[in-house]
C-alpha positions in Angstrom: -77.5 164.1 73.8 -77.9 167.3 71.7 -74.9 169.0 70.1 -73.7 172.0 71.8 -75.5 170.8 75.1 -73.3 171.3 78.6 -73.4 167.2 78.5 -72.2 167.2 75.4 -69.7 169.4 76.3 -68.3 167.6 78.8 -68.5 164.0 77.0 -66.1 166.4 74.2 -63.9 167.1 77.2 -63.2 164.0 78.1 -62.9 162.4 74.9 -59.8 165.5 74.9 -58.5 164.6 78.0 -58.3 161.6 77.2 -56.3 162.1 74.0 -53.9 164.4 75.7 -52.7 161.7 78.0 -52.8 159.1 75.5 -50.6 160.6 73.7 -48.3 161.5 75.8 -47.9 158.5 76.7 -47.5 157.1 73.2 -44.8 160.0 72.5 -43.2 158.7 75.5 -43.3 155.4 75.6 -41.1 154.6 72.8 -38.3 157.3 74.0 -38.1 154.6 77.0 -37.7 152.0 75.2 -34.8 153.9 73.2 -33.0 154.5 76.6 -34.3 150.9 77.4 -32.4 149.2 74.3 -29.0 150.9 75.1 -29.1 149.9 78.8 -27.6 146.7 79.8 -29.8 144.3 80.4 -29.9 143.0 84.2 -28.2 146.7 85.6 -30.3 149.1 87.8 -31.1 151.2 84.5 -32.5 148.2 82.3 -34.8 147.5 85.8 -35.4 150.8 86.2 -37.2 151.5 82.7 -38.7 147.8 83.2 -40.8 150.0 86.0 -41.3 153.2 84.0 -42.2 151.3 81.3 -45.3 149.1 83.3 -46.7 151.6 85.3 -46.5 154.5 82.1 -48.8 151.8 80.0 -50.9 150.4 82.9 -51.1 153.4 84.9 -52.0 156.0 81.9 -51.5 154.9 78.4 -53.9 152.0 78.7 -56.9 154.2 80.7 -56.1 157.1 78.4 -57.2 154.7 75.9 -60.2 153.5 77.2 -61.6 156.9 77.7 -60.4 158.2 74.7 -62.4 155.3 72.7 -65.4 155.9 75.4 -66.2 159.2 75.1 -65.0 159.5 71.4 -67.9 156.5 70.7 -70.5 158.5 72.6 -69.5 162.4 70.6 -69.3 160.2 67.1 -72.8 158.6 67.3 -74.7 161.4 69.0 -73.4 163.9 66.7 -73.6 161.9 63.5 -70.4 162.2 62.1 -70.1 158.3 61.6 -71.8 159.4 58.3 -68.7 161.7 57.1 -66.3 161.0 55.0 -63.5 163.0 56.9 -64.3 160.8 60.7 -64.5 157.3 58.3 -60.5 158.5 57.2 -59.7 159.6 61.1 -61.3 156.4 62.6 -59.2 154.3 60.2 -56.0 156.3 61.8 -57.5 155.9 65.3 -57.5 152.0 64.7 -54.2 152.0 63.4 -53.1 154.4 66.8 -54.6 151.5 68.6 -52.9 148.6 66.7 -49.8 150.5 67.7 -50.4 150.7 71.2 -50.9 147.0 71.0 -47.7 146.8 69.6 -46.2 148.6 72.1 -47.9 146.5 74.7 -45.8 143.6 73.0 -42.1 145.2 73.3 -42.9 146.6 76.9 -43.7 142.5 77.4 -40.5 141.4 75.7 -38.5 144.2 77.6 -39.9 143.2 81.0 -38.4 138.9 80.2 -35.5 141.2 78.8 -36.1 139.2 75.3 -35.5 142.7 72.9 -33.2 142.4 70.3 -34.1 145.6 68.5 -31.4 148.4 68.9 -32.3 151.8 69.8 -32.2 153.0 66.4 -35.0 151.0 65.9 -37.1 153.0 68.4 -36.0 155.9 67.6 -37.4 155.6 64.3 -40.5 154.0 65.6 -40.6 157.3 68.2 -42.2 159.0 64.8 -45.1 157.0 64.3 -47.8 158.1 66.9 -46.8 161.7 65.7 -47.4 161.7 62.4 -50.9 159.7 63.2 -51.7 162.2 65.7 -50.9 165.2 63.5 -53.3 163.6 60.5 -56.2 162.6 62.7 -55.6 166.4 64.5 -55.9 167.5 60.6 -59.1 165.9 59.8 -60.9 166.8 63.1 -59.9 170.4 62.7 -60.4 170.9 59.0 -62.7 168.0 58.0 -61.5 168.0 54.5 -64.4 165.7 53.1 
């Protein structure tokens, strides 16, 4: 696949795509579980986020994900950045993104058998992390600083 080719183009789309809805759901999903924590466990509102929660990671955080990594695989090794400083720095972010979403995996888990002893504070603070990864990796794609 040549660089600058229509498929190319596409493949580039979709790896964006992807990231957009991956992120939104990683933006999101932690202001859920900040509602989540201050909820009383057992009432209507602690089973309601129980279902936000699920189908926002199963139903687009998880194949956000997938395509993100998909199409971001294909772009990286047929336009040779894997050799550049600048993509070794943002795939090192992009697998600690990922390590976070497993993460997040886990507490969606533990709030589903209602076994979270966090408080929201907690998650609020956590709320920060995918944004500061996403504004660095953003950063490095855009500027390529090495």
């Amino acid at each position: 696949m040549e660089y600058g080719s229509t498929v190319y183009d596409l493949v580039k789309a979709g790896h964006i795509l992807g990231v957009i809805a991956w992120m939104a759901g990683m933006l999101y999903l932690p202001r859920l579980f900040v509602y989540h924590a201050e909820a009383v466990k057992g009432s209507i509102q602690s089973e309601t986020f129980k279902v936000m929660e699920r189908r926002l990671l199963k139903g687009i955080i998880n194949p956000a994900m997938g395509a993100t990594w998909i199409f971001g695989l294909i772009l990286v090794w047929s336009s040779g950045f894997y050799r550049a400083h600048w993509f070794e720095a943002k795939f090192l972010l992009v697998l600690v993104m990922s390590g976070l979403h497993g993460w997040f995996t886990k507490l969606t888990r533990e709030f589903a058998e209602d076994r979270n002893t966090r408080p929201a504070k907690f998650f609020r603070m956590i709320n920060e992390i995918p944004t500061v990864l996403m504004i660095l990796i953003v950063i490095l794609v855009v500027v390529k600083p090495f």
